[in-house]
C-alpha positions in Angstrom: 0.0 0.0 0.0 1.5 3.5 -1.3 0.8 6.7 1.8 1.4 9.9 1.0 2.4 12.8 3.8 1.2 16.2 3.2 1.9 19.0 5.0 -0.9 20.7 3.2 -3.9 22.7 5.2 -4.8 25.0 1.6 -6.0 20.7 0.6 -7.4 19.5 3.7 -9.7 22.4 4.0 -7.9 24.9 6.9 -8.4 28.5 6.6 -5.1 29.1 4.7 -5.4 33.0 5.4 -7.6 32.5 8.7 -5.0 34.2 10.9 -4.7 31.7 12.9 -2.0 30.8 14.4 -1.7 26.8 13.3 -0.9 27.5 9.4 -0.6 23.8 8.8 -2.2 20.2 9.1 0.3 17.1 8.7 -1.0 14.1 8.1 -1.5 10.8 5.6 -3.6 10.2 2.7 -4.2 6.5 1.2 -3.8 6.0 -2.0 -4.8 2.2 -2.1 -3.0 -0.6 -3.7 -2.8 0.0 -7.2 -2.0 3.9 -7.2 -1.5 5.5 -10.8 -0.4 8.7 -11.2 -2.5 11.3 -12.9 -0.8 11.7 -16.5 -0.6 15.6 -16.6 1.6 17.2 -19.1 1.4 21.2 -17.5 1.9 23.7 -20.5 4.3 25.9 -18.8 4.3 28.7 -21.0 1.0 29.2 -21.3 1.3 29.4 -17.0 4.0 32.0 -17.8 2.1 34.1 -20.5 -1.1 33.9 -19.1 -1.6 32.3 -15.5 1.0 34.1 -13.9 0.0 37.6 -15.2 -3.8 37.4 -15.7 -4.1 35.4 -12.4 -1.3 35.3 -10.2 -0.5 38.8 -10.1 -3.8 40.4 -10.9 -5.6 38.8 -8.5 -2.4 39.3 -5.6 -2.3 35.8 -5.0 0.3 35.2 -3.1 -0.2 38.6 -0.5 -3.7 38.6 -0.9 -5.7 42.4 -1.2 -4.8 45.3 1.2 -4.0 44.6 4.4 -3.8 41.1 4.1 0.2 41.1 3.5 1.6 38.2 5.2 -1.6 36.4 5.4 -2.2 34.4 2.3 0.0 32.6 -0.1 3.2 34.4 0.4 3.6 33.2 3.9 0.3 31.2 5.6 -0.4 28.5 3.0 0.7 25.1 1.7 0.8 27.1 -1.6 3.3 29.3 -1.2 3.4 31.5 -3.8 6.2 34.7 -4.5 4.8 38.6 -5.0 6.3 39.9 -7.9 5.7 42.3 -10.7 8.2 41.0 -12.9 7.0 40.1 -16.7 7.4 37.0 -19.3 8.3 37.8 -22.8 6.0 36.1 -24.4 4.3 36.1 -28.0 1.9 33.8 -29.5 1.0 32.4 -26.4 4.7 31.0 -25.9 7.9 32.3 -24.1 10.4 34.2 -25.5 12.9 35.1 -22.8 13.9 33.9 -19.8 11.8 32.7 -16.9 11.7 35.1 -14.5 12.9 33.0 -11.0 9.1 33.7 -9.3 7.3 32.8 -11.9 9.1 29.2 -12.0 9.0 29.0 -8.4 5.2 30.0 -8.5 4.7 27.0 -11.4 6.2 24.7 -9.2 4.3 25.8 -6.4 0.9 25.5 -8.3 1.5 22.0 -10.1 0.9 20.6 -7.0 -2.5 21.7 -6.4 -3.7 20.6 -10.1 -5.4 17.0 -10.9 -6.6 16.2 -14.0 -10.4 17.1 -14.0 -9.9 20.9 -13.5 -13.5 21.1 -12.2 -12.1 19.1 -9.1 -8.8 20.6 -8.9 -8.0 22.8 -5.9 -6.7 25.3 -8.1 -9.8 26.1 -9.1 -11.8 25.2 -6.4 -10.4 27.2 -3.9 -10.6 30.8 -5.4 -13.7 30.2 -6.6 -14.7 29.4 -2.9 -16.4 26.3 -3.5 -14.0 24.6 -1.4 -12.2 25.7 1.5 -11.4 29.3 1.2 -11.3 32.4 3.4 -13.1 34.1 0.3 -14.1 33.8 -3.6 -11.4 35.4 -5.4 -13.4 35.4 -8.4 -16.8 33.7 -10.2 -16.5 30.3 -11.9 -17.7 32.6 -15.2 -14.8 34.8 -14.4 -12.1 34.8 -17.5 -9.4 33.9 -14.6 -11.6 30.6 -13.5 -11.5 29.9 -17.3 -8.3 30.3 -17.9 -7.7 27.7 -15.1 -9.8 25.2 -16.2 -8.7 25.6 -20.0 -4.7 25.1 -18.8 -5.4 21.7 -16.5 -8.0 20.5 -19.5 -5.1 21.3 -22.3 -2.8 19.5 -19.8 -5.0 16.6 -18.9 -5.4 15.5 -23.1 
């Protein structure tokens, strides 16, 4: 039998900007006998060119709105995610230039919170508040949710 260790509260439904004190829940998940990996194959530039800026940043994902510095994903979360204003060079959709160091350390970050039916996926879930979440972030119709859902479905085929 495969188990698993998380040290994730953001997927076990704590209040990853609560406040509170305990930012994290440790424990095991089963995966059962015959455990098979989701096959995901994660467009990275498209979460360069498009997820970083059009979500990540607009929405101040990883420090949350005013006020809330320190109290969301830059510091209180399981997905721990970097502040930064930098930009991609990007054209068509794909990346020209280099990748600036928070945005790969935001992708690797976010990976981790995908599965393969985006509709399921905490990455979607969560802002969207129909899972454990301090707040919506934004509407499932938002262009953000959809963005979401198109880069786990494109990575899912």
């Amino acid at each position: 039998m495969i188990r698993v260790s998380f040290a994730v509260a953001f997927l076990l439904g704590a209040n990853a900007c609560s406040g509170s004190e305990h930012n994290g829940v440790v424990g095991t998940v089963d995966l059962g006998d015959n455990f098979v990996a989701p096959d995901l194959a994660l467009d990275e530039d498209f979460f360069y060119c498009r997820i970083e800026p059009e979500v990540i940043q607009k929405f101040g994902c990883a420090t949350g709105n005013a006020g809330e510095r320190g109290q969301c994903h830059d510091s209180r979360s399981a997905l721990q995610l970097i502040d930064t204003s930098e930009k991609a060079t990007c054209s068509n959709g794909r990346l020209t230039g280099a990748v600036p160091d928070a945005f790969a350390a935001n992708y690797e970050a976010a990976r981790f919170f995908v599965q393969t039916d985006p509709l399921t996926s905490p990455l979607y879930l969560r802002p969207t508040n129909q899972a454990s979440h301090p707040r919506r972030i934004f509407a499932t119709n938002d262009p953000a949710a959809r963005l979401i859902t198109e880069w786990i479905t494109a990575g899912a085929q």
